[in-house]
Structure formats: structure tokens, C-alpha cells
C-alpha positions as CSV (number, residue, x, y, z in Angstrom):
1,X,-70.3,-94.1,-48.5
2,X,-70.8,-92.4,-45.4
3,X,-73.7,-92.8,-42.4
4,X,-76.0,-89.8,-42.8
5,X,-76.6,-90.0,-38.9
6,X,-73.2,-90.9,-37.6
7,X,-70.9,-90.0,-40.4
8,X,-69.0,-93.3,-40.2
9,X,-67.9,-95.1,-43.2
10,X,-70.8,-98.1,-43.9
11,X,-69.9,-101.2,-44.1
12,X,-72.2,-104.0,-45.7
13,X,-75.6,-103.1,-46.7
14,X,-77.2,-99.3,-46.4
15,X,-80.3,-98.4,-44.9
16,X,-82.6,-95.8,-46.2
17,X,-82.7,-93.1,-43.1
18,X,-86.0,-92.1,-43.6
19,X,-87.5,-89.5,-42.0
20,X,-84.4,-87.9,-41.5
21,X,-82.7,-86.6,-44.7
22,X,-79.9,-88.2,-46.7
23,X,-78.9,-90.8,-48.9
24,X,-78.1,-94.0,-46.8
25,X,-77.5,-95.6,-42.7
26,X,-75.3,-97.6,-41.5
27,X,-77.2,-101.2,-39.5
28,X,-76.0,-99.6,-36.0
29,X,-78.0,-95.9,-36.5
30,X,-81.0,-97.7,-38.4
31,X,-81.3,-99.8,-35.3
32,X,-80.9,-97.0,-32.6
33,X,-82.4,-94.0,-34.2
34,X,-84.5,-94.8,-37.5
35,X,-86.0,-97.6,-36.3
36,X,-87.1,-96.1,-33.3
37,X,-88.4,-92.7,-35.1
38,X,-90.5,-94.2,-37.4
39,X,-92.1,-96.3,-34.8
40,X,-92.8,-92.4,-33.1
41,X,-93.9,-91.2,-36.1
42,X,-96.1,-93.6,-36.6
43,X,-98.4,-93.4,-33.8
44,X,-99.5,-90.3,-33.3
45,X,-102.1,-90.1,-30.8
46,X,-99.5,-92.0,-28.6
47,X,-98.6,-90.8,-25.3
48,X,-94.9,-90.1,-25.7
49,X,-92.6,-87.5,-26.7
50,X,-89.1,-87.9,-28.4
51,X,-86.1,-86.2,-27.7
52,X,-83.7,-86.2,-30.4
53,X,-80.0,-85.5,-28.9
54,X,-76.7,-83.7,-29.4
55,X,-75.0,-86.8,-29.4
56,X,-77.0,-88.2,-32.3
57,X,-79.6,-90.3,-30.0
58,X,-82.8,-90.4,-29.4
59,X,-84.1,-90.7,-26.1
60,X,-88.7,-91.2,-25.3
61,X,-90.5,-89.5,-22.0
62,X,-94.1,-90.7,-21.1
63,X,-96.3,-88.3,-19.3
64,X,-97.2,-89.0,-16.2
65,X,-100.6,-87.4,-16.4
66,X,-102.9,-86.2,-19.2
67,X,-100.2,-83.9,-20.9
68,X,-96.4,-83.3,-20.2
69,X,-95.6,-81.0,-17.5
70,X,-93.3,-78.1,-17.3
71,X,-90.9,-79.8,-15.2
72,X,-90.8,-82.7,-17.9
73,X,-90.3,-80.2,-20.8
74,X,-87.6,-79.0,-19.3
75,X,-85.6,-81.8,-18.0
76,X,-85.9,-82.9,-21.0
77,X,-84.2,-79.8,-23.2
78,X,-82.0,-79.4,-20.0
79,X,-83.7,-75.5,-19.3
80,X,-86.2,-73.2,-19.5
81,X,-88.3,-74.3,-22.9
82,X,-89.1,-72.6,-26.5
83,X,-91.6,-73.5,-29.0
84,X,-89.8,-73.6,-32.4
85,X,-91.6,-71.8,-34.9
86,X,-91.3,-73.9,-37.5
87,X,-94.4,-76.0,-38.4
88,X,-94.4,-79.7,-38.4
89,X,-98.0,-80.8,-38.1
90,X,-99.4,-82.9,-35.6
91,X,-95.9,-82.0,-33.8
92,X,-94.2,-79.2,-31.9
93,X,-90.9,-78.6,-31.9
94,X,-89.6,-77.4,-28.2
95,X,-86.4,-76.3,-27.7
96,X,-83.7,-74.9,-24.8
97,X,-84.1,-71.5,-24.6
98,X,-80.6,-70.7,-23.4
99,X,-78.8,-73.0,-25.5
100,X,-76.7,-70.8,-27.5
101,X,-75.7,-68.9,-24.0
102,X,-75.4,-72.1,-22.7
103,X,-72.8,-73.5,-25.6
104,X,-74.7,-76.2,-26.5
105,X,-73.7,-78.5,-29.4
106,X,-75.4,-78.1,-32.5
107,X,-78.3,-80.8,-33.3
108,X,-77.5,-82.7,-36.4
109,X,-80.9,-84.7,-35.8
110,X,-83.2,-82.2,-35.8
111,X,-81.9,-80.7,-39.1
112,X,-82.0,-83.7,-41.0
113,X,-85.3,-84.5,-39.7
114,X,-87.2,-81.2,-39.8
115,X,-84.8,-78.4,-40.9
116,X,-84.6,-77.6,-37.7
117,X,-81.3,-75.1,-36.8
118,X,-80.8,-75.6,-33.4
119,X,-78.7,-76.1,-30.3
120,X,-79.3,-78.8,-27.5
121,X,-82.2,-81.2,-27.5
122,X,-85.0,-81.0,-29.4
123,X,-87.9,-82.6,-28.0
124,X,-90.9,-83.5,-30.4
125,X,-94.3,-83.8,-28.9
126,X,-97.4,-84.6,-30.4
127,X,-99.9,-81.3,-30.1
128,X,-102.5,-83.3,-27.9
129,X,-99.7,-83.8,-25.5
130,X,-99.6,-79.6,-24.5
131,X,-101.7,-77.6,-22.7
């Protein structure tokens, strides 16, 4: 069987990759991803957004004030930012605007977590966190 995340053959026991989609993990993506994303998930009046990556990683920014600030947003989905439509409550979904001109790499994460069809990172910040 095959690592929903990373798409490596698993070897010894499977993980269930909850929240993202699929049927199983391998020990090295539930450590650095699921792990990790349930923790997020879990806590949502914390004061932290995640960025799920091209590469198939996931990367946290704190604010550094009440909510995250533009310069933040984008840094973080390396350009100018877009709100992804789709609805994930509690959540928004923010996105590089440019990424498609850009030829950014498609984002496995963000599909298997939300159905999300995107380019780039996707950051996912809890709605308290915007202005």
C-alpha cells in the first residue's frame, strides 16, 4: 500500500491520515503532517495559521498582533492573496493569486484535506484571525 500524503510504499504499520482524505500513512507523514494538523484543528480559537505546502509540508505562522497582517498573508502564499471560495467553517482558505501565472505546483494537501484545487500554498486561518 501506498502513503496517501507522500505516495511512498509503507512499510510496517499504517496510519489513518485523518483529516486529509485516503486510506492509510506511512509513520514519517503521520509524524510531520497529521500529527501536527490535528493538533491545528483542534484548537480553534488558537492564534495560529497553517500553511499546507507544495512539497507536501506543513509549515505554522503566529500573529504578531491581534489578527494576521497583509504582509504575513502574503509571505506566507509567496504573493498577492485570494480568499478561496470554498467554505470550511471556522476556517478560510487563502490562496496566491498569481499562482497559475506564476507556475506553481499543484497542492496535493489542500485537496485531500478540503477539496481544495489549487496551486501554491494554501494557508488556513481561523476566521477570528482576519479583519
Amino acid at each position: 500500500m501506498k502513503c496517501t500524503i507522500c505516495s511512498k510504499p509503507i512499510e510496517g504499520y499504517q496510519n489513518n491520515p485523518a483529516p486529509f482524505r485516503g486510506d492509510a500513512c506511512c509513520d514519517e507523514c503521520n509524524a510531520k503532517v497529521i500529527i501536527p494538523a490535528r493538533i491545528f484543528l483542534s484548537r480553534i480559537k488558537n492564534k495560529q495559521a497553517m500553511i499546507l505546502e507544495e512539497d507536501n509540508s506543513l509549515r505554522f505562522i503566529q500573529t504578531e498582533g491581534r489578527v494576521l497582517s497583509l504582509e504575513q498573508l502574503q509571505e506566507a502564499v509567496k504573493g498577492y492573496i485570494e480568499i478561496f471560495p470554498k467554505k470550511i467553517p471556522g476556517y478560510l482558505a487563502i490562496i496566491n493569486e498569481e499562482g497559475l501565472l506564476k507556475d506553481m505546483k499543484f497542492n496535493r494537501l489542500a485537496e485531500l484535506a478540503y477539496g481544495i484545487k489549487a496551486v501554491g500554498p494554501v494557508l488556513i486561518c481561523p476566521s477570528h484571525l482576519m479583519e
